[in-house]
Structure formats: C-alpha cells, structure tokens
C-alpha positions as CSV (number, residue, x, y, z in Angstrom):
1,X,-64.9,123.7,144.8
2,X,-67.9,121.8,143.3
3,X,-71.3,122.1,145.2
4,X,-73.2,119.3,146.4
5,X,-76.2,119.4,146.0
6,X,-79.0,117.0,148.0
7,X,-80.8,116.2,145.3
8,X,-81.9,117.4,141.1
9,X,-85.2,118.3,141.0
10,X,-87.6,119.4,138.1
11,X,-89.4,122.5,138.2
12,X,-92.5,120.3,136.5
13,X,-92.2,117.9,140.1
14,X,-92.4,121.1,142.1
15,X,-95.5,122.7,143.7
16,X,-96.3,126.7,142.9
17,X,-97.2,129.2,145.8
18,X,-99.2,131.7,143.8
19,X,-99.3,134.0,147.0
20,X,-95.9,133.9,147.4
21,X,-94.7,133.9,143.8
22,X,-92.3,131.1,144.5
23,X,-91.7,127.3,143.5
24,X,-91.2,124.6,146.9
25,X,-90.2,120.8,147.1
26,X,-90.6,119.3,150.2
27,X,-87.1,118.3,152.1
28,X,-86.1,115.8,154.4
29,X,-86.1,118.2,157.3
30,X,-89.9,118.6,157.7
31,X,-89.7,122.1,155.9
32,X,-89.1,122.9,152.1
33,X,-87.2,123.9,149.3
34,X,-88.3,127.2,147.6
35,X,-86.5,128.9,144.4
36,X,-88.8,132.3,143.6
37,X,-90.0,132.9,140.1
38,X,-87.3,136.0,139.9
39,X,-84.3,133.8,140.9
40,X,-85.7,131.6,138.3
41,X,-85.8,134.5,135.5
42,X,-82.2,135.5,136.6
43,X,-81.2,131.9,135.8
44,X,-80.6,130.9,139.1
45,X,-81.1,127.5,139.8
46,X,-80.4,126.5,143.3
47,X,-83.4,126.1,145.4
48,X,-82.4,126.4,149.3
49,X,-84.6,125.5,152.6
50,X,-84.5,127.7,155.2
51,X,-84.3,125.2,158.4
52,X,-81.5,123.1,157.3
53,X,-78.4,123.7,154.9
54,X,-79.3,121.1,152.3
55,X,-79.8,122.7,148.6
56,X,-81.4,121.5,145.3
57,X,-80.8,122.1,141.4
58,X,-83.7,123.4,140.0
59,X,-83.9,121.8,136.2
60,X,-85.5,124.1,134.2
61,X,-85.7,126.2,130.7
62,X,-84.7,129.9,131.5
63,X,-86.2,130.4,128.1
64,X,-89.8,129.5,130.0
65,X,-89.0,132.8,131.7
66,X,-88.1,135.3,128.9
67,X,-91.8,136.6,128.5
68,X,-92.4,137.3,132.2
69,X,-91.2,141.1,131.3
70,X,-93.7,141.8,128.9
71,X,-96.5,140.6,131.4
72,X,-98.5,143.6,133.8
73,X,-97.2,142.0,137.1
74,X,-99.6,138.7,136.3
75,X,-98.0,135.1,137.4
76,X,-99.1,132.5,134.8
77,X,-97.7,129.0,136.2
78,X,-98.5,125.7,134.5
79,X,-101.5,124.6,135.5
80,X,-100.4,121.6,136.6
81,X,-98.0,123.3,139.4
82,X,-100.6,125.6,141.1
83,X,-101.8,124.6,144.3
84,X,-105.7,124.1,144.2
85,X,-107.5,126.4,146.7
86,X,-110.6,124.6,148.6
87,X,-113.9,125.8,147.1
C-alpha cells in the first residue's frame, strides 16, 4: 500500500533544533514535524508530528550525512537552518 504523505518538504526549508539534534517543519495542527539527524543518516525520510497522524517526506542527500561518523559527537548544520539564539 502506497503512503500518503501530507506534504514533500526540503530539508533546506526546514528549521534545526541544535539542542535537540533534530530537523522540524511546522504542521497544520499547531505543533510540528521533526525527522532527527540519526533517522536522517539511516536514510530515513519520513518526518512525523506527534499531535496529529499527518507525515512528511523529508528531501534530502543521505550523502550530506556520510561524514557525521568521523565527527567527536559535534552537530554541524548549515548555517542557514540553525535557529538564532537572542543575544
């Protein structure tokens, strides 16, 4: 059976949670889509929000997650995706 999914998202449109080491996308539902950067080395690409059943595809080059094995636990997200902290 095919999945449907709610929507196809890029991992470029989506907002990174440093703290949390995870990706999120806001949903319809008031609360948010979130794929961690783990599922996203394994190749995984369904982001899920955990107040409603609706699910995104997470577009994205696994190949952007091949060196995360050779780092010492450090999460290096595009600057462009990390959420700024107030100053």
């Amino acid at each position: 059976m095919p999945v449907s999914y709610y929507d196809e998202v890029e991992l470029e449109d989506m907002a990174y949670d440093e703290e949390k080491d995870l990706f999120h996308f806001p949903c319809p539902c008031g609360d948010r889509f979130e794929i961690t950067r783990q599922q996203l080395k394994d190749a995984e690409d369904v982001a899920r929000c955990p107040s409603c059943s609706l699910i995104i595809r997470v577009v994205f080059d696994p190949l952007d997650f091949e060196d995360d094995d050779d780092r010492d636990g450090t999460v290096v997200p595009h600057p462009s995706n990390t959420i700024a902290a107030a100053a």
